[in-house]
C-alpha positions in Angstrom: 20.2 8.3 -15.5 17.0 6.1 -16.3 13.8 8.4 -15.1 11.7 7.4 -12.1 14.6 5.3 -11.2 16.7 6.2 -8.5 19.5 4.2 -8.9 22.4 6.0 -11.5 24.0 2.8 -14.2 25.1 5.7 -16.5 28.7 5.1 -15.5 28.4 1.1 -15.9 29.8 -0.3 -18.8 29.5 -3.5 -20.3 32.2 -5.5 -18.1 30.7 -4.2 -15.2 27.1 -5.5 -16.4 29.1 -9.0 -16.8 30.7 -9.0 -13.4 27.6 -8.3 -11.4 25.6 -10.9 -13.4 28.1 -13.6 -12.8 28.4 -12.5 -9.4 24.7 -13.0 -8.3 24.6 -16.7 -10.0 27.6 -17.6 -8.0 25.3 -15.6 -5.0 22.1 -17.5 -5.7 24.0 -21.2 -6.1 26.0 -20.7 -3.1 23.1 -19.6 -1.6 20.8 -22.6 -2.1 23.6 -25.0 -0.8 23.8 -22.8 2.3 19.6 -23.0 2.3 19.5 -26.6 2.0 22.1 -27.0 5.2 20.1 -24.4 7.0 16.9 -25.6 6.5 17.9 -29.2 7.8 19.8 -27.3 10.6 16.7 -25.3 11.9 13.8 -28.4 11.4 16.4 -30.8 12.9 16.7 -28.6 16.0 12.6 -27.9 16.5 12.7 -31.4 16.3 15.7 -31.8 19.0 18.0 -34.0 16.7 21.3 -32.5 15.2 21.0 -32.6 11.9 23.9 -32.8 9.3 26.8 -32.9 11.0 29.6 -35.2 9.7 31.2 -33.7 6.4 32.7 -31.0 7.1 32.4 -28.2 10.1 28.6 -28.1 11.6 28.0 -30.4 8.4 28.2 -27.4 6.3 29.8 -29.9 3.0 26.5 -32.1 3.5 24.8 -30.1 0.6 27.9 -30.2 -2.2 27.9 -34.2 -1.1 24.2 -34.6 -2.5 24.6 -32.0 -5.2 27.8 -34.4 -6.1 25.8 -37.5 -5.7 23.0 -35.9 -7.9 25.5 -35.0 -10.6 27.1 -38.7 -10.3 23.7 -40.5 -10.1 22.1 -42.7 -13.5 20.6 -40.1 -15.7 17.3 -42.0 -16.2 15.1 -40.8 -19.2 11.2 -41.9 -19.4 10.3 -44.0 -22.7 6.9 -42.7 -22.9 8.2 -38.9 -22.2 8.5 -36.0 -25.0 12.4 -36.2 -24.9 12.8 -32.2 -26.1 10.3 -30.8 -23.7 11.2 -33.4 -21.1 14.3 -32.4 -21.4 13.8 -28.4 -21.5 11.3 -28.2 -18.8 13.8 -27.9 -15.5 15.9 -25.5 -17.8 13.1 -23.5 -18.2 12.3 -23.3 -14.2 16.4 -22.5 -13.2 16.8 -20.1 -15.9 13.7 -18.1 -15.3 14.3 -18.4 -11.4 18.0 -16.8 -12.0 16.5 -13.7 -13.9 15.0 -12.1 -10.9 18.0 -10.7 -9.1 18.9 -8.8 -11.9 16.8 -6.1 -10.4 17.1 -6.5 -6.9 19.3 -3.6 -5.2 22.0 -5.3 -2.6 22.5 -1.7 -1.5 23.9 1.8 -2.4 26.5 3.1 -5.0 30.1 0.8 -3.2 32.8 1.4 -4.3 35.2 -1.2 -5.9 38.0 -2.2 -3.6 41.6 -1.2 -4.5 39.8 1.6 -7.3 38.0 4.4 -7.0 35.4 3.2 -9.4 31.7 3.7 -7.9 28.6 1.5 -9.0 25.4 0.3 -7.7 25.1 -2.7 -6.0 22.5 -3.6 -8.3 22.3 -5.0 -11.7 19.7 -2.8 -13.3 16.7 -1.5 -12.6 13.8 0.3 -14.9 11.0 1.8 -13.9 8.4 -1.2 -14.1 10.8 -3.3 -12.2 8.6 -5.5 -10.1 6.2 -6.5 -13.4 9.5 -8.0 -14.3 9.2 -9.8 -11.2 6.1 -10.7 -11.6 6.5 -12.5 -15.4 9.2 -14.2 -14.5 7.8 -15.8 -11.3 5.1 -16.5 -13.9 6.7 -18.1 -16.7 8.7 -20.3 -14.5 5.6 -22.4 -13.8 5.6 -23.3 -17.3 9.1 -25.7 -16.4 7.1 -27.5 -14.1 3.2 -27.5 -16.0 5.6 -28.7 -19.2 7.8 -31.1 -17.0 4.7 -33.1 -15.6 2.7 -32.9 -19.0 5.7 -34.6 -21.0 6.5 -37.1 -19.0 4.0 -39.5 -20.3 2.6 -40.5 -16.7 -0.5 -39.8 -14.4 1.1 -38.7 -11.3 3.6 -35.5 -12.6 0.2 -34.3 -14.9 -2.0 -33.8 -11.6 0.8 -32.4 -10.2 1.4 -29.9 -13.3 -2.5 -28.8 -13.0 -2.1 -28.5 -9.8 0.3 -26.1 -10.1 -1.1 -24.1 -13.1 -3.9 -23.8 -10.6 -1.8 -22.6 -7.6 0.2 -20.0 -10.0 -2.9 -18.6 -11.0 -5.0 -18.3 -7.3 -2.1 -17.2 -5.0 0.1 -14.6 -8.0 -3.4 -12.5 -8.1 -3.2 -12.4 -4.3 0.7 -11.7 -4.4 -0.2 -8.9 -7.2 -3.0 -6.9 -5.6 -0.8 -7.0 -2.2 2.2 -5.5 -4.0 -0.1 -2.7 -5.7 -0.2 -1.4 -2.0 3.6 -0.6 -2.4 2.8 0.7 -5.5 0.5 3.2 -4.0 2.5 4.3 -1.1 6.3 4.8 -2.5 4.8 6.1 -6.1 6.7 3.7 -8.0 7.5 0.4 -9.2 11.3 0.9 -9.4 13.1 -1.2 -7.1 15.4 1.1 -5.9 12.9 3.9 -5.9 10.8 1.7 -3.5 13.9 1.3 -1.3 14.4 4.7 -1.4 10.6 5.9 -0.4 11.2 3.6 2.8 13.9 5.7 4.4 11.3 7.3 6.9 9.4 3.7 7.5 9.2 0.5 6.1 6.2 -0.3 4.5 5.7 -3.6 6.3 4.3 -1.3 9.5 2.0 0.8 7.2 1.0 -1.9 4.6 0.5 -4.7 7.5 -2.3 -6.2 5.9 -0.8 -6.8 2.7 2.2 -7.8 3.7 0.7 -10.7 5.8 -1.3 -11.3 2.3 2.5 -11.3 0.6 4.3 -13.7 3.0 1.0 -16.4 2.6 1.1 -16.2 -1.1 4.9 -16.1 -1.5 4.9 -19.4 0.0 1.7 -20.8 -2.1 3.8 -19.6 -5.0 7.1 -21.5 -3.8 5.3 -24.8 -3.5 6.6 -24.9 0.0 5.0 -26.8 3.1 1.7 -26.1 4.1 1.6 -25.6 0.2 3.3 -28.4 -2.2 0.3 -29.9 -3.5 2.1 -29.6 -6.9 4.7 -32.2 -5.1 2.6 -33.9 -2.1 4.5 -36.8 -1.9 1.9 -38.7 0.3 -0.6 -38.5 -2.6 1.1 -38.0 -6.1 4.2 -39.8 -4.7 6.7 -36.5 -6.2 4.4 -34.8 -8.2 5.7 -33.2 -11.4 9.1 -34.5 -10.4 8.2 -37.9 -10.1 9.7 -39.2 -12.9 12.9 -37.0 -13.3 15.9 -38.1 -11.5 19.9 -37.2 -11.6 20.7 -33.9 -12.9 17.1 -32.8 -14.3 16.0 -33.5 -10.9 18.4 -31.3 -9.2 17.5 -28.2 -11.5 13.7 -28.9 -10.3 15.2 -28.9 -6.7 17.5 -25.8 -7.6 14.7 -23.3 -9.0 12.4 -24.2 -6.1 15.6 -23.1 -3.5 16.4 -20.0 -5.7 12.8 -18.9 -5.7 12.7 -18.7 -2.1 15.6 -16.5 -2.0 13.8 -14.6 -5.5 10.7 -13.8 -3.2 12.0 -13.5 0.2 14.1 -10.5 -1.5 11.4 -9.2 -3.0 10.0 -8.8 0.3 12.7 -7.6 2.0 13.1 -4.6 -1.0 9.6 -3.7 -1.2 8.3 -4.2 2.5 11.2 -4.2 4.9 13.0 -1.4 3.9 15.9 -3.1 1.2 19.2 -2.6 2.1 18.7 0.0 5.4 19.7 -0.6 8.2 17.3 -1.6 11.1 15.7 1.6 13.3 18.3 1.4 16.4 21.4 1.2 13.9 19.9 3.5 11.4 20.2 6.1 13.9 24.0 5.8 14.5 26.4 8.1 13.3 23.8 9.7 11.3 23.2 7.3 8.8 27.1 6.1 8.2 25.6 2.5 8.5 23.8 3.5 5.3 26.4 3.7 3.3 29.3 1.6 1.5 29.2 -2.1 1.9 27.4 -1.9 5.1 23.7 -1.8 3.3 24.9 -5.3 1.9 24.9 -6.8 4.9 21.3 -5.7 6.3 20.3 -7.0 3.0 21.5 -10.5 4.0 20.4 -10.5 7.4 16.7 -9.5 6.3 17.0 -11.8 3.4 17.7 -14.6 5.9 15.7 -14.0 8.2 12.3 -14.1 5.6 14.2 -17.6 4.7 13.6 -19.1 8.0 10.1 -18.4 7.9 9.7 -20.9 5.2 11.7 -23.3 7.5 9.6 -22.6 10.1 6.7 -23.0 8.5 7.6 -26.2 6.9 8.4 -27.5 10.9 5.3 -26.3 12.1 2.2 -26.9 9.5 0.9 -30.2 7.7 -0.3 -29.5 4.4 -3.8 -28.7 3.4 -6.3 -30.5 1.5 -6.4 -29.2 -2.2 -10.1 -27.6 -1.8 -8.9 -25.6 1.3 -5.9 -24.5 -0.1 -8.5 -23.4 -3.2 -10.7 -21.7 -1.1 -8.5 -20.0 1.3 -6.6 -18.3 -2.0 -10.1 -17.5 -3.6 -11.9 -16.9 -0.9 -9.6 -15.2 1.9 -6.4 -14.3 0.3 -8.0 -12.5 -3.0 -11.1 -10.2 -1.2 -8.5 -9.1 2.0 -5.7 -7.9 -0.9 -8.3 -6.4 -2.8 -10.6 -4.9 0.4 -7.3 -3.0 1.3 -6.1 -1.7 -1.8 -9.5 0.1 -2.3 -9.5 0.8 1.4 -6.0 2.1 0.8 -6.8 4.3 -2.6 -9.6 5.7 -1.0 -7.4 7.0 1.9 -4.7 8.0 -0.4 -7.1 10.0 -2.5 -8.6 11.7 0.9 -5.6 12.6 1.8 -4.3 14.2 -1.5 -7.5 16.4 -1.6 -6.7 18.1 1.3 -8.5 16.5 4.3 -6.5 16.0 7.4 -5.6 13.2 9.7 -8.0 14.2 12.3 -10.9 14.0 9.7 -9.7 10.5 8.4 -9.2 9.0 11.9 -12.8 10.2 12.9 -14.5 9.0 9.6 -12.8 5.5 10.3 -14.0 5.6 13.8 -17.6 6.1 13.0 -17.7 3.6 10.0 -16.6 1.3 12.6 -19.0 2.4 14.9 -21.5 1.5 12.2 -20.2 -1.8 11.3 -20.3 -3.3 15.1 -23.4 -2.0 15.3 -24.9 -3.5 12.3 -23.6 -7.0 13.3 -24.4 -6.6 17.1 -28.0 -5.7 16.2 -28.4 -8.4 12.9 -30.7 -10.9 13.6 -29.2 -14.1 14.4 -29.9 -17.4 12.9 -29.0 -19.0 15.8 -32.4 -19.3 17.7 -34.3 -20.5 14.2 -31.8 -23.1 13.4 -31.7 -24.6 17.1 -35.7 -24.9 16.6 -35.4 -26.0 13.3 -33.2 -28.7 14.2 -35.1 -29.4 17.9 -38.0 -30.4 15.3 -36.4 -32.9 13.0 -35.6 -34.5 16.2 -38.9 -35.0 17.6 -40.3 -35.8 14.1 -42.1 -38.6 14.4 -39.8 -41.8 12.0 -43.3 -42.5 10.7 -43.5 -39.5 9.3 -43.8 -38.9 5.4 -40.3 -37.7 4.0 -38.3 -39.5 6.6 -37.0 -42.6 5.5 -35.4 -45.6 7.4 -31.8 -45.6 5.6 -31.1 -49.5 7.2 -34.6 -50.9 5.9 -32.9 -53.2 3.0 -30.9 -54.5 5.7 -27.6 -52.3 4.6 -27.2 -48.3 5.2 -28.5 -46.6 2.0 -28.0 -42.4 1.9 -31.3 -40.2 1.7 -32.4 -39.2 -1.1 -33.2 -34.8 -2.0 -36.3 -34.2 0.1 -35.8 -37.2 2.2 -34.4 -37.1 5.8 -33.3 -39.5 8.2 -35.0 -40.5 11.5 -33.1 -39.0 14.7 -30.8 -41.0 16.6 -32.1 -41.6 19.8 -28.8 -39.6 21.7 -29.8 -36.3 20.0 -33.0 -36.7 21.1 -32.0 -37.3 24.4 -29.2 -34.6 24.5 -31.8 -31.9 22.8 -34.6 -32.9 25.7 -31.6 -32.6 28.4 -30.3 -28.9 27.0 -34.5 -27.9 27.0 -35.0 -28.9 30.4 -31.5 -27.5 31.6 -31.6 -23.9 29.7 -35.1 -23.8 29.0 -34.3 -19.6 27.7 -32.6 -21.1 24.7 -35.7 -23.2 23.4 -38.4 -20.3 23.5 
């Protein structure tokens, strides 16, 4: 048994090993065709249309007719392109999008049906599990940075820097939000972290970075409100604009098998892995938690992270590049960051012996002195609405203020310059003075 590691592969031989792994890529590429129909299912009904729903039952053979008509469909190859990288680039992204499983625990030791051979639902596990994770995630964005960068055009290299640049902003934010877990379950095992969550999950605890977690797992995805690496309105595909036939369809099948990578990863480390939910938990003291039963919680978790991304890709537009920048820089990295210290320092409290009524009061009155401090801070407010109450009685005379339509077209002020006030601000900054005339004092 593998220390710090609470799953036991001692008994697994090398058939097993074989088995499992062929077993999750059947799992993950049955998977994505299932996505793909249920994704068009759930948008197609928040929009109130049905959806796919003429090959086969519910339409569920839609998604093996495209997959077909990729397969069938003029393999096109770019002149200009680097033909080996061109080519290896959407290998790169399925191959390092099908790694991540391999350490993702579908539930307990099962045993095999018709035998009385036991094993873990799980492939493997060590005990730095989730860095594995993490560098796989990472070097997948090289299939798409390489994949825009050889083929020889303008639109799929913005969309490759693009997505260097999302990689980079939103896995730092996806990091420090998983060191959280870390913290709390004293481990980065897999199944050691499913194991630390059989009082709680650590979604209720670890709130905050959990909500950091969900954000960036769909920044890393590329997935609506988030595909700037693809925005078709601007950079027509992105880094997949000039792939088409089968090297398309990889593209398309390691974007569908990362959802699944990272809504698992969430489901293991924050929602409790393969238990089951609090009410069944509870039944026949914890026979739910055992055989194939775990399995199926898996799934049902596992879904139900996946229609999130649906949901969110049938509710949000996407943002401007410099927003979605700024909110990964600027909101994403300080609130993961703010929490883990927050977090260490209450860990550290509490292993040094103080108790929870001493933590909840110190948290109370460092509250108390936060809203105080901003409730008593002096506001900018009042000097800014005076400040702005004299440009607009400036007189357009006045040196510094220039008359931007005096060469008979509108020319921009230059530093140090300012432009005359329209004659409605005057007239709604008179009309506030003389109706709240507290405000202007």
């Amino acid at each position: 048994m593998i220390p710090g590691v609470a799953a036991d592969f001692s008994n697994d031989w090398l058939w097993v090993s074989a088995i499992k792994a062929v077993l999750i890529v059947v799992f993950l590429l049955t998977s994505v065709l299932f996505a793909i129909w249920f994704e068009r299912k759930v948008v197609a009904r928040m929009q109130v249309r049905p959806g796919p729903n003429w090959h086969g039952p519910f339409g569920l053979l839609q998604s093996l007719a495209d997959a077909m008509k990729l397969l069938l469909k003029e393999d096109v190859n770019v002149t200009r392109a680097d033909k080996v990288v061109y080519l290896l680039a959407p290998m790169i992204s399925v191959f390092c999008a099908l790694l991540v499983f391999a350490v993702i625990p579908f539930g307990p030791e099962v045993t095999i049906p018709f035998t009385d051979y036991t094993t873990p639902a799980q492939l493997t596990d060590f005990p730095v599990a989730v860095l594995y994770v993490l560098a796989c995630a990472s070097l997948g964005v090289y299939g798409i940075v390489l994949g825009g960068w050889s083929s020889g055009s303008t639109y799929p290299l913005l969309g490759s820097v693009r997505s260097t640049a999302q990689v980079i902003s939103y896995e730092l934010a996806m990091g420090l939000s998983l060191v959280s877990v870390f913290i709390m379950a004293g481990s980065m095992s897999t199944s050691q972290i499913v194991a630390s969550q059989a009082g709680i999950w650590w979604f209720l605890p670890l709130l905050p970075a959990f909500v950091v977690y969900v954000i960036s797992m769909i920044g890393e995805t590329n997935r609506l409100p988030f595909d700037l690496p693809e925005a078709e309105g601007e950079l027509v595909s992105g880094y997949m604009t000039e792939y088409s036939s089968m090297k398309f369809a990889w593209f398309f099948l390691a974007e569908y098998i990362n959802m699944l990578n990272v809504s698992a990863v969430a489901t293991t480390l924050f929602l409790g892995g393969w238990r089951a939910p609090w009410p069944l938990s509870a039944i026949a003291d914890g026979a739910l938690n055992t055989g194939w039963w775990p399995v199926l919680w898996f799934l049902v978790k596992l879904w139900a992270v996946m229609f999130v991304f649906v949901w969110v890709r049938g509710t949000l537009l996407r943002l401007r590049y410099d927003q979605f920048m700024k909110f990964g820089w600027k909101v994403l990295i300080p609130v993961a960051l703010g929490w883990v210290v927050v977090l260490s320092v209450f860990q550290y409290l509490g292993l040094s012996g103080v108790t929870r009524t001493q933590l909840v009061v110190g948290v109370l009155v460092a509250a108390a002195v936060v809203i105080a401090l901003v409730w008593f801070w002096p506001s900018k407010d009042a000097g800014a609405k005076a400040g702005r109450a004299e440009a607009l009685d400036a007189d357009p005379a006045a040196p510094g203020v220039v008359d931007a339509f005096a060469a008979g077209f509108p020319v921009p002020p230059l530093p140090g310059q300012s432009l005359p006030p329209s004659p409605r601000a005057r007239r709604h900054v008179h009309s506030t003075a003389v109706d709240r005339p507290e405000e202007t004092r």
